[in-house]
C-alpha positions in Angstrom: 30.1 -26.4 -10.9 26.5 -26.1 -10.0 25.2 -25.7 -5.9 24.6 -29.1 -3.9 21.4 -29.7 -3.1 21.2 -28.8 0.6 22.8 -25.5 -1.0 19.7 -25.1 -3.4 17.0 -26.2 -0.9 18.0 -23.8 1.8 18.5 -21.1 -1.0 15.3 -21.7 -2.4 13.3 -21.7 0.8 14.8 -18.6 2.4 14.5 -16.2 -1.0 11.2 -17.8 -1.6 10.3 -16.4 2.0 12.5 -13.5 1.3 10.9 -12.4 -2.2 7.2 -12.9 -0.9 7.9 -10.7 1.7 10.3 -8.2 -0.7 7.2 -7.7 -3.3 4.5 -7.4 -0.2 6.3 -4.2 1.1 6.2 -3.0 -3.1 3.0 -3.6 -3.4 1.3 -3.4 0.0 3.6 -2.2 2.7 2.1 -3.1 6.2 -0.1 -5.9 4.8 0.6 -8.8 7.3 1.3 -12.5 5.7 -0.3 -15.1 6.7 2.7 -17.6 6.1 5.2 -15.5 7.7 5.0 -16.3 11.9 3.8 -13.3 13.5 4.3 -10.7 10.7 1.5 -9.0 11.9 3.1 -8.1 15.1 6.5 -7.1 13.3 4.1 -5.0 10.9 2.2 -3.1 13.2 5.0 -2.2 15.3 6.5 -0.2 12.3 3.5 1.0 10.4 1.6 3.6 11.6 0.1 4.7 9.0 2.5 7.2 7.3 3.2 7.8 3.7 6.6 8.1 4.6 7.2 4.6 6.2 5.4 3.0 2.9 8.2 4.6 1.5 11.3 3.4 2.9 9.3 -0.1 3.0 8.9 -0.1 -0.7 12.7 1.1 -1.4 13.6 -1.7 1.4 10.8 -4.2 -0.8 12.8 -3.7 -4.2 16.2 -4.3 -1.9 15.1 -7.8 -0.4 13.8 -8.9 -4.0 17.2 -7.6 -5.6 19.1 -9.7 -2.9 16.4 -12.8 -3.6 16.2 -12.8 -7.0 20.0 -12.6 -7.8 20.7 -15.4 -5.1 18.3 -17.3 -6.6 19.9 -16.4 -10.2 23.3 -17.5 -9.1 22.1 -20.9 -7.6 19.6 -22.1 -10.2 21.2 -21.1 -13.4 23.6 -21.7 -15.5 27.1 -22.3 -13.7 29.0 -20.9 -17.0 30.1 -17.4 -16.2 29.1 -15.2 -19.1 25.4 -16.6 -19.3 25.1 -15.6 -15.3 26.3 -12.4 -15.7 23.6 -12.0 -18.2 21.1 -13.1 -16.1 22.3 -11.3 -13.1 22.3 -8.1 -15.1 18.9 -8.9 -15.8 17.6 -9.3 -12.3 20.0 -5.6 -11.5 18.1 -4.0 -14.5 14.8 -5.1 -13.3 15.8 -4.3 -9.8 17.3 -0.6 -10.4 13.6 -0.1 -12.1 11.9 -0.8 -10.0 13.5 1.0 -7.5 13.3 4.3 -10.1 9.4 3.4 -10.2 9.2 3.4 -6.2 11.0 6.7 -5.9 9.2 8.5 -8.8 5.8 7.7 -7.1 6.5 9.3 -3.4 5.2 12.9 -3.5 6.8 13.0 0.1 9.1 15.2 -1.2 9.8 17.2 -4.6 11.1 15.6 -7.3 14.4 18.0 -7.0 15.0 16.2 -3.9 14.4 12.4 -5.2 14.7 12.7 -9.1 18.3 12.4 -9.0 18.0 9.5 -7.1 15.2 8.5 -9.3 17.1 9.0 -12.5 20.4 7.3 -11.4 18.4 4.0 -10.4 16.7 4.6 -14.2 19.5 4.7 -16.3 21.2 2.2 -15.0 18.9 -0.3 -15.0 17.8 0.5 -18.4 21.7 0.0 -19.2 21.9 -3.4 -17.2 18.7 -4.5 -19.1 20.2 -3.4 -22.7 23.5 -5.2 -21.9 21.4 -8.5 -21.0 19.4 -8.6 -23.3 21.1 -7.1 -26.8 24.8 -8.2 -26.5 25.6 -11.1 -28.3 27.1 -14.0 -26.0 29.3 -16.7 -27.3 29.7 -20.2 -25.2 33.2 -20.6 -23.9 35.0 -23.7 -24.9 35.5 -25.9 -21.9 39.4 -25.8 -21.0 40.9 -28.6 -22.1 42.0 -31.2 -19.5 46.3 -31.1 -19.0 48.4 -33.9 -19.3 
């Protein structure tokens, strides 16, 4: 059974806000947003500067856009079980990569300190994303109504 609408509208509206803000710290942690009420404030009260808070804002970036995008997944999509799971996967594989990506880059520290951490987001996201998008998925049969 698919959302209600108040469900999706309130869904859609707080991940929109939520994903914006999720691929801002990726991409340009500390960058204030215009549409987001006094970001600026909240971003230079954290940011000073540092490599290493551009870090944790970029791991925390791919975090709120995981949380977005599989909220999103799970309202907007298909209600049958097996097609969300792919999709879901999907949004984890991407996720996980992303967060391998973000990790990878930082030359805070050596690689023997983050690779592991690195590697373990890698794999299984790469194993999420070959799941979703190789495995063949049948429709189930609706369940037949009882008498």
């Amino acid at each position: 059974m698919a959302p209600p609408l108040h469900v999706k509208a309130v869904a859609g509206l707080v991940n929109g806000f939520v994903l914006i803000a999720g691929i801002r710290n990726v991409a340009a942690p500390g960058y204030p947003l215009p549409i987001i009420p006094e970001d600026s404030a909240f971003q230079d009260h954290f940011h000073d500067g540092s490599r290493k808070v551009e870090f944790l804002f970029q791991m925390l970036g791919v975090c709120f856009c995981a949380m977005a995008f599989n909220k999103l997944v799970a309202v907007f999509t298909t209600p049958e079980s097996t097609f969300l799971r792919q999709k879901l996967f999907f949004t984890y594989g991407l996720c996980d990569l992303a967060m391998a990506v973000v990790v990878f880059q930082y030359k805070g520290l050596p690689m023997s300190v983050t690779g592991g951490f690195a590697a373990m987001h890698a794999v299984e996201g790469a194993a999420f994303l070959h799941d979703a998008l190789m495995r063949k998925r049948a429709v189930k049969k609706a369940a037949g109504k009882k008498k």
